[in-house]
Phi, psi and omega in degrees: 000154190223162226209072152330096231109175169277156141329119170288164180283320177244122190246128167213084173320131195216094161316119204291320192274343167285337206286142178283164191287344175280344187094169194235172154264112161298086185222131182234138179230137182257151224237119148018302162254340169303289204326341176257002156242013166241015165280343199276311193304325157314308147092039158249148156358295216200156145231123183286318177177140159243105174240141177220175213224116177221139152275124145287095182253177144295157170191134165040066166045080145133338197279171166215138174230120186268103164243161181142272130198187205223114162233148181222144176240140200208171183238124186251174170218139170312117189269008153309308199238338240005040196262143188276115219237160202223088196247151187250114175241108189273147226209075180316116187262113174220132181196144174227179190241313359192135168321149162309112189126296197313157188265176183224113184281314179227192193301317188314315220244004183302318185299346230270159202251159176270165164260149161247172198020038204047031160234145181249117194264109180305294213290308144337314180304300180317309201297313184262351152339288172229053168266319165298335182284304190325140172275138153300004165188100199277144153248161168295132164335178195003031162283140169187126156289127163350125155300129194222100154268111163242152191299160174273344175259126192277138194302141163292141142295152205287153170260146168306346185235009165296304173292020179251329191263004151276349177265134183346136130307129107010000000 
């Protein structure tokens, strides 16, 4: 498979035309150093492990369609406390494929990615799984920023003539 591009760090390549018409099970784990260079793509601490479980079927003459989920247990840091926190995240995978050209009929199939030279890289699919998943601004379980109010309005100052209009008539 060639690769347009840099390399992925976890590459699990899937020639489109072997998968059978009943479909295939797909199941991947990333290796040590994948997992440390896709904490680095990531901008996280750490992935502890990344796995993932996909059905490979045919679709639509020529398509490819992937479900299944993804789990990673990784380490984010808070952007609260800034302490580095350690969490397990399972990840629902629905993707679809299609030669280069195919047409595209409806909404579904709007999303759907190309194949290239006729391989689809799983690893990479995973890779970008959970990269969309990540909270852009992670916290530790029971973190919640302080409560803080300010008024929408900037406080006035006392009128110069408030104590004159507090004082008695004579």
């Amino acid at each position: 498979m060639r690769h347009q591009g840099p390399t992925p760090e976890f590459s699990r390549p899937l020639q489109t035309d072997r998968v059978p018409k009943a479909g295939s099970l797909e199941k991947l784990a990333a290796e040590p150093e994948e997992l440390k260079a896709l904490a680095k793509r990531m901008k996280i601490p750490a992935i502890h492990s990344l796995t993932a479980e996909i059905r490979a079927t045919p679709w639509r003459g020529g398509g490819l369609k992937l479900e299944g989920h993804v789990t990673a247990d990784l380490e984010q840091v808070s952007v609260i406390s800034l302490e580095a926190f350690r969490e397990t995240v399972s990840i629902p995978v629905s993707r679809y494929f299609l030669p280069p050209g195919a047409v595209v009929e409806n909404e579904e199939e709007d999303d759907a990615d190309p194949i290239e030279n006729g391989w689809v890289d799983l690893g990479e699919v995973v890779a970008e799984t959970v990269a969309l998943d990540l909270d852009p601004y992670p916290r530790k379980p029971g973190e919640a920023f302080a409560e803080h109010i300010e008024d929408d309005e900037p406080a006035k100052a006392p009128s110069p003539f408030a104590v004159l209009a507090r004082r008695k008539p004579e």
